[in-house]
C-alpha positions as CSV (number, residue, x, y, z in Angstrom):
1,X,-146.6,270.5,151.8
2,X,-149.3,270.0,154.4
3,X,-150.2,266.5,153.4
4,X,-146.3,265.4,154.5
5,X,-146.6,266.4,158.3
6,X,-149.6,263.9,159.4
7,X,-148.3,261.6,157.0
8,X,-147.8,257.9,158.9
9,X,-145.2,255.9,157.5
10,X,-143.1,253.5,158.6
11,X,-140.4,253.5,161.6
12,X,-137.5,252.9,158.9
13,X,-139.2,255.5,156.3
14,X,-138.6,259.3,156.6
15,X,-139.6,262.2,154.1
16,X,-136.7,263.8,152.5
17,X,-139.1,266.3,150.6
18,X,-142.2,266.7,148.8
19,X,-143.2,269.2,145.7
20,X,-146.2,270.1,143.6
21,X,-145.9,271.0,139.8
22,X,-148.5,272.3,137.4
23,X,-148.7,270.7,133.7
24,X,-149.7,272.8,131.0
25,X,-152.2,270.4,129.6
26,X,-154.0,269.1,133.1
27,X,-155.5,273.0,134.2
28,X,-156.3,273.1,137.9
29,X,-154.5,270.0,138.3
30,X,-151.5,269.3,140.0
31,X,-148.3,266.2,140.1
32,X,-147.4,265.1,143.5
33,X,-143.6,264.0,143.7
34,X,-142.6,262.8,147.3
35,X,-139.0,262.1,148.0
36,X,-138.3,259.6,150.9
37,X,-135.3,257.9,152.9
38,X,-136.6,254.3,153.3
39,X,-133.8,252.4,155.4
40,X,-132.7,249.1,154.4
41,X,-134.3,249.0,150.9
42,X,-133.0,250.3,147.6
43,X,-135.8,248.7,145.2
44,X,-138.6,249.7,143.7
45,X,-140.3,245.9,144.5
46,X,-139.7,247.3,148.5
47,X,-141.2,251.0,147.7
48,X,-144.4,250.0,145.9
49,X,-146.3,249.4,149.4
50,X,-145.0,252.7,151.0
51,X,-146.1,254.5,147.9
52,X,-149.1,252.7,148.1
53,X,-149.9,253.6,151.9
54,X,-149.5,257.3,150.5
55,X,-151.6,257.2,147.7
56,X,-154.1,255.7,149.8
57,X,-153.7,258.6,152.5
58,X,-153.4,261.1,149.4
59,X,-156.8,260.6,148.0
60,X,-159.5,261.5,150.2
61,X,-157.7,265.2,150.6
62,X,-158.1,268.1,149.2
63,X,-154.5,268.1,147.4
64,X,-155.6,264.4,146.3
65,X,-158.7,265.6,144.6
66,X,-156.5,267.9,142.6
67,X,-153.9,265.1,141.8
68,X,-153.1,263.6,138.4
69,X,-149.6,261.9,138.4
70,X,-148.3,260.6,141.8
71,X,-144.4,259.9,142.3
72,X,-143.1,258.7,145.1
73,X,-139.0,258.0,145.2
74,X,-136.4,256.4,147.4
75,X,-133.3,258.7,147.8
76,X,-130.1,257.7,148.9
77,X,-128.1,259.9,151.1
78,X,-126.3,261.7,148.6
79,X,-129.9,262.1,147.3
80,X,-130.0,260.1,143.8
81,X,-133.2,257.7,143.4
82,X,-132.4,254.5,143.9
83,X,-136.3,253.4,143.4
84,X,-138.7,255.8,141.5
85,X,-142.8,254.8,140.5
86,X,-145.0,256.7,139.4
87,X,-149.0,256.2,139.1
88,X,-149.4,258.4,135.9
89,X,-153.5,257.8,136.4
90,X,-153.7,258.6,140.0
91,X,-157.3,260.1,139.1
92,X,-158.6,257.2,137.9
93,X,-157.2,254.5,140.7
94,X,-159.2,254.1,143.7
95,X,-156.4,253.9,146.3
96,X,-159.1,251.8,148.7
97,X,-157.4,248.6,149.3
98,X,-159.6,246.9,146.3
99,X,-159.7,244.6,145.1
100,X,-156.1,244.0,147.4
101,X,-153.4,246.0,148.6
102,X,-151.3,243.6,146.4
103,X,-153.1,244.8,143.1
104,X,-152.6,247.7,143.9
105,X,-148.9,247.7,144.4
106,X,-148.8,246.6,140.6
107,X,-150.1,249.6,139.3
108,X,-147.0,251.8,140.2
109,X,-144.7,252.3,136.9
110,X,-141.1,251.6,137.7
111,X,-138.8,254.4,136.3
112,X,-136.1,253.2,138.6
113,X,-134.9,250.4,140.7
């Protein structure tokens, strides 16, 4: 996935991998599920501002545009989530920083961690 490589996250974060599905009922739309390392955390409460940074850097691109559901994980190193959210409206949140970065953090469903 294009997007990943000029992703910039931080120094303790690294991408583990990234994938884009289809759903049956959203034509010409597309999930976005990004896997990540994040060192030092293992809770969703610590992942909701790097998803956040990525949904941010997500939207104004062309795979963004096309984006309805947006997961972003924390994998341990055998590679089991240890945090999971998931923006299930990603089309319909602005991903600007408003009204604050901290709002935004709360709209990210917790599925794990």
């Amino acid at each position: 996935m294009a997007f990943l490589s000029g992703l910039k996250l931080p120094d303790n974060v690294s991408v583990a991998n990234g994938r884009v599905s289809t759903q049956s009922d959203k034509p010409g739309l597309v999930g976005v599920a990004i896997a990540l390392c994040v060192r030092g955390s293992s809770s969703a409460a610590d992942l909701r501002p790097i998803a956040t940074m990525i949904a941010a850097a997500l939207k104004p691109t062309d795979l963004g545009a096309r984006t309805f559901a947006l997961y972003v994980s924390d994998m341990d190193v055998t590679y089991k989530d240890e945090a999971k959210v998931k923006d299930p409206e990603y089309q319909v949140h602005l991903w600007n920083g408003e009204p604050s970065a901290s709002a935004e953090n709360q709209l990210w469903e917790v599925l794990a961690g």
